[in-house]
C-alpha positions as CSV (number, residue, x, y, z in Angstrom):
1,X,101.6,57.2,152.6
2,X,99.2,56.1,155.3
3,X,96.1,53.8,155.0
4,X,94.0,55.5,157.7
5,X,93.0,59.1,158.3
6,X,95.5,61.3,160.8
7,X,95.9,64.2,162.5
8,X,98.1,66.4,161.1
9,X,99.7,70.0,161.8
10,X,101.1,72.2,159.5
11,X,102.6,75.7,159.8
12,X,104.0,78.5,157.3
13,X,107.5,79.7,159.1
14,X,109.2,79.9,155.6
15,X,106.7,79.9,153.2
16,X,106.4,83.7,151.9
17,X,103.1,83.4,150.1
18,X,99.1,83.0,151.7
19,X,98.2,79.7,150.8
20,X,94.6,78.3,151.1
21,X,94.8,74.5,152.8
22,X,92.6,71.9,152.1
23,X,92.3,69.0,154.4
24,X,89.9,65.9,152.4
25,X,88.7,62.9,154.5
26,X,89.3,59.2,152.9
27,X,85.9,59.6,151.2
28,X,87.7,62.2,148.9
29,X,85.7,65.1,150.8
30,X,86.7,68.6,152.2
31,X,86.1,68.7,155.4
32,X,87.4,72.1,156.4
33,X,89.7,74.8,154.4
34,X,92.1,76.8,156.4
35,X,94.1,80.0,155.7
36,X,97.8,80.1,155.6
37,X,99.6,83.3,156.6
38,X,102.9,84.2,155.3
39,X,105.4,83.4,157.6
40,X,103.4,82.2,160.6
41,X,104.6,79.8,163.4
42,X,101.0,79.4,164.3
43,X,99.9,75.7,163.7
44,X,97.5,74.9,161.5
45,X,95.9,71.7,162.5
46,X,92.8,69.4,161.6
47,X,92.0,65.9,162.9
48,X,90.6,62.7,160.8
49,X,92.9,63.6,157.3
50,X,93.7,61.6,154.9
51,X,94.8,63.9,151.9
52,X,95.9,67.5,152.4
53,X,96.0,69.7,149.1
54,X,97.7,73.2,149.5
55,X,96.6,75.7,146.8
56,X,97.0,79.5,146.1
57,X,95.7,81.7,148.8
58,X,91.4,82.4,148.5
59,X,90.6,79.0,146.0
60,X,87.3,78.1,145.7
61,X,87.3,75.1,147.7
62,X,84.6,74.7,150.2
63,X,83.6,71.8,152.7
64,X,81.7,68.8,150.9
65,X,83.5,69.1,147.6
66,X,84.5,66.2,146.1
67,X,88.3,65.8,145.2
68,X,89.2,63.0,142.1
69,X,93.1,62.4,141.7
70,X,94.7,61.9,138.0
71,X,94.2,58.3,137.3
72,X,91.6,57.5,139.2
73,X,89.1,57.8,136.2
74,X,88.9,60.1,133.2
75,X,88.9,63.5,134.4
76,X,90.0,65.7,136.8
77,X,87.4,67.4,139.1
78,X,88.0,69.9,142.1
């Protein structure tokens, strides 16, 4: 866990399904979704992240939504 955005790299060399990745600022925002290819050495990278979420490939996530974790309050928004 880290207290302060960072830049972070990620890549899919043994992952065998497309993944859509999310990278959220510490404001909770998306600011930028990136496509995972199965199998790729090529790095995916974004700077200024505090959260990263990795859903199935093509989810409706877009930047500027708005991310709330389980506990936070009462319900769970994406």
């Amino acid at each position: 866990y880290y207290d302060k955005p960072q830049d972070v790299s990620f890549w899919m060399k043994d992952t065998t399904i497309p993944l859509t990745i999310c990278f959220f600022n510490e404001d909770f925002e998306c600011i930028s979704v990136k496509q995972g290819h199965p199998l790729s050495e090529k790095a995916i990278t974004e700077k200024n992240v505090m959260f990263v979420v990795e859903l199935n490939a093509n989810a409706d996530v877009t930047p500027g939504d708005e991310i709330d974790f389980p506990g936070d309050d009462d319900d769970y928004v994406m």
